[in-house]
N, C-alpha and C positions, 0 to 999 in steps of 0.2 A: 532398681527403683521400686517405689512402692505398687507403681501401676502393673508393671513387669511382672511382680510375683503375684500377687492378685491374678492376673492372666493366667499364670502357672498353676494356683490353687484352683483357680473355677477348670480347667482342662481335665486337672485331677480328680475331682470333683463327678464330672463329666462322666469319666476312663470308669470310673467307679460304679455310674447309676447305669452306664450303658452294660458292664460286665453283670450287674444284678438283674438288668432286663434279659440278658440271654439266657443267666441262669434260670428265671423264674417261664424263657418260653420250653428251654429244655426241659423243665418238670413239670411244662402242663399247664403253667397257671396263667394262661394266654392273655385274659384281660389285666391282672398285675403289669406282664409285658408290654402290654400296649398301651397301657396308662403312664408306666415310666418312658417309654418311647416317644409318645406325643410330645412330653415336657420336654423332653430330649430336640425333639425339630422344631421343637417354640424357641428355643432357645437359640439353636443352631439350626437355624433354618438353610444354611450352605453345605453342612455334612451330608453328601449323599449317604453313606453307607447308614443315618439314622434313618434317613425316610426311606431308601430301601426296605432297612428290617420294619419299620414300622408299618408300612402295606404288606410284606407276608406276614406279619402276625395277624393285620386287619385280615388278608384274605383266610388265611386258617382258622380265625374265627367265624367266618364266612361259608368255609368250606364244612366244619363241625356245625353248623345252624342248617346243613342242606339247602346251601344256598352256592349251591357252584358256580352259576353266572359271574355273580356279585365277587367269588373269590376268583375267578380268572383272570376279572381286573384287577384285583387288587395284586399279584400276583404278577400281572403284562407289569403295572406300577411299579412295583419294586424292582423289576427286569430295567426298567427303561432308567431306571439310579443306578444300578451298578448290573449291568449283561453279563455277569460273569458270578451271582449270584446260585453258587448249584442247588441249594433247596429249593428255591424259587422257581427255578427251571424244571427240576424233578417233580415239584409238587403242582405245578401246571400241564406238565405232559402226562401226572398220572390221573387227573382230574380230567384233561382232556381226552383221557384214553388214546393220545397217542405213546408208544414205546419211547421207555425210558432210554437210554444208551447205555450198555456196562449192565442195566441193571434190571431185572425179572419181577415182576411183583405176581405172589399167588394167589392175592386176594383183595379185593375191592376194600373189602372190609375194615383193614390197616387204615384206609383212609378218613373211616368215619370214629376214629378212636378208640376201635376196637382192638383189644391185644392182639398181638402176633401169636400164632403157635407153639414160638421158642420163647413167648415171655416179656419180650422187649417193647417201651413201648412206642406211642407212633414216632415220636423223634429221635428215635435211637439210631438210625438209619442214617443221621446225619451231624447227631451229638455222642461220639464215641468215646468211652473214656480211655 
């Protein structure tokens, strides 16, 4: 039916601006991300996994303004859409300076956007090609 595929193109549609938002938080361009994400929970307001990413992006913007409080919630928010969220998790317990699990960090630094000393940069850690 007409209505049917319509359904199938808007999903499509969807699959599409939500893969160009991750691509655009992998390289950095955090407000791009989170401008296609908002549209993204306006629309689909029942997809946890958008309003998840769309509060870590909010808090990473958060957290890059020096404003760590403001990104811990944003951060708990995305945790409490999907708890099984590992940047979100990682990026809360390195902000909170509690230890990560598995994982060592040797510099604060990484966090405010600063390159790593091998180059990579801050989402690399969790965006591997």
């Amino acid at each position: 039916t007409a209505e049917g595929l319509e359904k199938v193109r808007r999903r499509e549609g969807e699959k599409e601006r939500y893969e160009t938002a991750l691509a655009d938080l992998h390289q950095g361009r955090l407000p791009s991300a989170r401008a296609a994400l908002r549209a993204l929970v306006a629309e689909s307001p029942s997809t946890r996994t958008y309003r998840a990413h769309f509060h870590y992006v909010t808090g990473c913007m958060h957290e890059a303004a020096g404003r760590a409080g403001e990104a811990l919630v944003e951060y708990d928010r995305a945790l409490g859409f999907d708890p099984d969220m590992e940047v979100a998790r990682t990026s809360r317990e390195n902000l909170s300076g509690a230890p990560s699990p598995g994982e060592a960090r040797t510099s604060r630094e990484n966090l405010r956007g600063a390159p790593s000393p091998d180059g990579a940069g801050r989402f690399s850690r969790w965006f591997r090609k």
